[in-house]
C-alpha positions, 0 to 999 in steps of 0.5 A, a space after each residue: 500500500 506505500 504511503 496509504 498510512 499518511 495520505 488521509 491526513 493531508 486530505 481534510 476532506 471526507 469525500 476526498 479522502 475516502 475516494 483516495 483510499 478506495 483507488 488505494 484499495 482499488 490498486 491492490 485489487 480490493 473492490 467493492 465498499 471496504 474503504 466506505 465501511 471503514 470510514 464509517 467505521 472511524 466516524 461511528 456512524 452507518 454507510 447512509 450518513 457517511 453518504 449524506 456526509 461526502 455529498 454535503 462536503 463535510 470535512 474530516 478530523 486530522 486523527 480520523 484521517 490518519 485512522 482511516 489510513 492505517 486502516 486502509 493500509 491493512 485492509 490492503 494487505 489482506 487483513 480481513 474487513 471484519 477483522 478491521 472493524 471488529 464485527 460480522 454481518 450474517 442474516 440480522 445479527 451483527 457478529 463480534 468476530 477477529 483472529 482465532 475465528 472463522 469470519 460467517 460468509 453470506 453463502 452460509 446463510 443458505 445453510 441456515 434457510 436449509 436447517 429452518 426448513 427442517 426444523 419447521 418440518 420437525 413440529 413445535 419445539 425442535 432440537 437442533 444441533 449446530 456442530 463445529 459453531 465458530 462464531 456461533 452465526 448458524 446457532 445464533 441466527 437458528 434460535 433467534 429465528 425459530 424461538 421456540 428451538 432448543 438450540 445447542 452448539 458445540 466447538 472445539 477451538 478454544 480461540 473460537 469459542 471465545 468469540 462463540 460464548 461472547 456472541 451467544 451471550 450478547 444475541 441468543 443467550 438460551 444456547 447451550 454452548 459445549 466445548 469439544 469435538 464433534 466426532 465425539 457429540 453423544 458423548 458432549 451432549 448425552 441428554 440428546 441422543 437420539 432426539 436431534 431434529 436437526 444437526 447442522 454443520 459448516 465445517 471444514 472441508 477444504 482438502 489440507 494440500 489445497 491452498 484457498 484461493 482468497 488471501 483473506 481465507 489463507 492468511 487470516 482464517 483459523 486452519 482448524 475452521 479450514 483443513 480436513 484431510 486429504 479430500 477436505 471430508 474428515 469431519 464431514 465422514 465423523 459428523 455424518 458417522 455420529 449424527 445417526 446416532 444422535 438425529 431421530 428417526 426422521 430428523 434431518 442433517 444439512 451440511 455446507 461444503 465446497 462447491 465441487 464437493 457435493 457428489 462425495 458429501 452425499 456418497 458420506 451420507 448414503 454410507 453412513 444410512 442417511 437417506 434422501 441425500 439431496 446437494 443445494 445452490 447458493 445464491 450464486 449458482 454453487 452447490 454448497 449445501 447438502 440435506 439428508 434424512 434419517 
C-alpha cells in the first residue's frame, strides 16, 4: 500500500479522502465498499450518513484521517474487513468476530434457510444441533429465528469459542454452548441422543494440500475452521458417522461444503444410512449445501 498510512491526513476532506483510499484499495485489487465501511467505521456512524456526509462536503478530523489510513493500509494487505472493524454481518445479527475465528460468509446463510426448513418440518419445539459453531452465526441466527428451538452448539477451538460464548451471550443467550469435538457429540451432549431434529454443520472441508484461493481465507482464517484431510471430508465422514446416532428417526442433517464437493458429501451420507441425500445452490449458482434424512 506505500504511503496509504499518511495520505488521509493531508486530505481534510471526507469525500476526498475516502475516494483516495478506495483507488488505494482499488490498486491492490480490493473492490467493492471496504474503504466506505471503514470510514464509517472511524466516524461511528452507518454507510447512509457517511453518504449524506461526502455529498454535503463535510470535512474530516486530522486523527480520523490518519485512522482511516492505517486502516486502509491493512485492509490492503489482506487483513480481513471484519477483522478491521471488529464485527460480522450474517442474516440480522451483527457478529463480534477477529483472529482465532472463522469470519460467517453470506453463502452460509443458505445453510441456515436449509436447517429452518427442517426444523419447521420437525413440529413445535425442535432440537437442533449446530456442530463445529465458530462464531456461533448458524446457532445464533437458528434460535433467534425459530424461538421456540432448543438450540445447542458445540466447538472445539478454544480461540473460537471465545468469540462463540461472547456472541451467544450478547444475541441468543438460551444456547447451550459445549466445548469439544464433534466426532465425539453423544458423548458432549448425552441428554440428546437420539432426539436431534436437526444437526447442522459448516465445517471444514477444504482438502489440507489445497491452498484457498482468497488471501483473506489463507492468511487470516483459523486452519482448524479450514483443513480436513486429504479430500477436505474428515469431519464431514465423523459428523455424518455420529449424527445417526444422535438425529431421530426422521430428523434431518444439512451440511455446507465446497462447491465441487457435493457428489462425495452425499456418497458420506448414503454410507453412513442417511437417506434422501439431496446437494443445494447458493445464491450464486454453487452447490454448497447438502440435506439428508434419517
Amino acid at each position: 500500500m506505500g504511503a496509504a498510512p499518511g495520505y488521509g491526513a493531508e486530505v481534510p476532506d471526507l469525500r476526498a479522502t475516502v475516494t483516495a483510499a478506495r483507488d488505494a484499495l482499488a490498486r491492490v485489487g480490493v473492490e467493492g465498499p471496504d474503504a466506505e465501511v471503514l470510514a464509517a467505521h472511524v466516524l461511528g456512524t452507518t454507510l447512509g450518513d457517511l453518504r449524506m456526509r461526502m455529498l454535503l462536503g463535510a470535512d474530516l478530523e486530522e486523527e480520523d484521517a490518519r485512522t482511516l489510513g492505517a486502516l486502509v493500509a491493512r485492509r490492503g494487505e489482506r487483513e480481513p474487513l471484519q477483522h478491521l472493524t471488529g464485527e460480522a454481518h450474517f442474516r440480522h445479527a451483527t457478529l463480534a468476530v477477529g483472529p482465532g475465528v472463522f469470519t460467517p460468509r453470506p453463502e452460509t446463510e443458505v445453510l441456515v434457510d436449509h436447517a429452518l426448513a427442517m426444523a419447521d418440518a420437525a413440529g413445535r419445539a425442535p432440537i437442533v444441533v449446530d456442530a463445529c459453531a465458530g462464531s456461533g452465526a448458524v446457532a445464533i441466527a437458528i434460535a433467534t429465528e425459530r424461538t421456540d428451538a432448543r438450540v445447542l452448539a458445540v466447538e472445539l477451538s478454544d480461540d473460537a469459542i471465545a468469540w462463540t460464548r461472547r456472541n451467544v451471550a450478547a444475541l441468543a443467550p438460551a444456547i447451550e454452548l459445549v466445548q469439544g469435538d464433534v466426532a465425539e457429540l453423544d458423548a458432549l451432549l448425552p441428554a440428546v441422543v437420539g432426539a436431534v431434529d436437526v444437526l447442522v454443520s459448516n465445517p471444514p472441508y477444504v482438502p489440507t494440500a489445497a491452498v484457498p484461493r482468497d488471501a483473506e481465507v489463507r492468511l487470516h482464517d483459523p486452519a482448524l475452521a479450514l483443513y480436513s484431510g486429504d479430500d477436505g471430508l474428515d469431519v464431514v465422514r465423523a459428523l455424518a458417522s455420529v449424527g445417526a446416532r444422535m438425529v431421530r428417526d426422521g430428523g434431518g442433517i444439512a451440511l455446507e461444503h465446497g462447491e465441487e464437493q457435493g457428489g462425495a458429501v452425499r456418497a458420506v451420507l448414503a454410507a453412513a444410512g442417511w437417506h434422501e441425500a439431496t446437494t443445494h445452490p447458493d445464491l450464486t449458482g454453487r452447490d454448497r449445501v447438502t440435506t439428508a434424512r434419517r
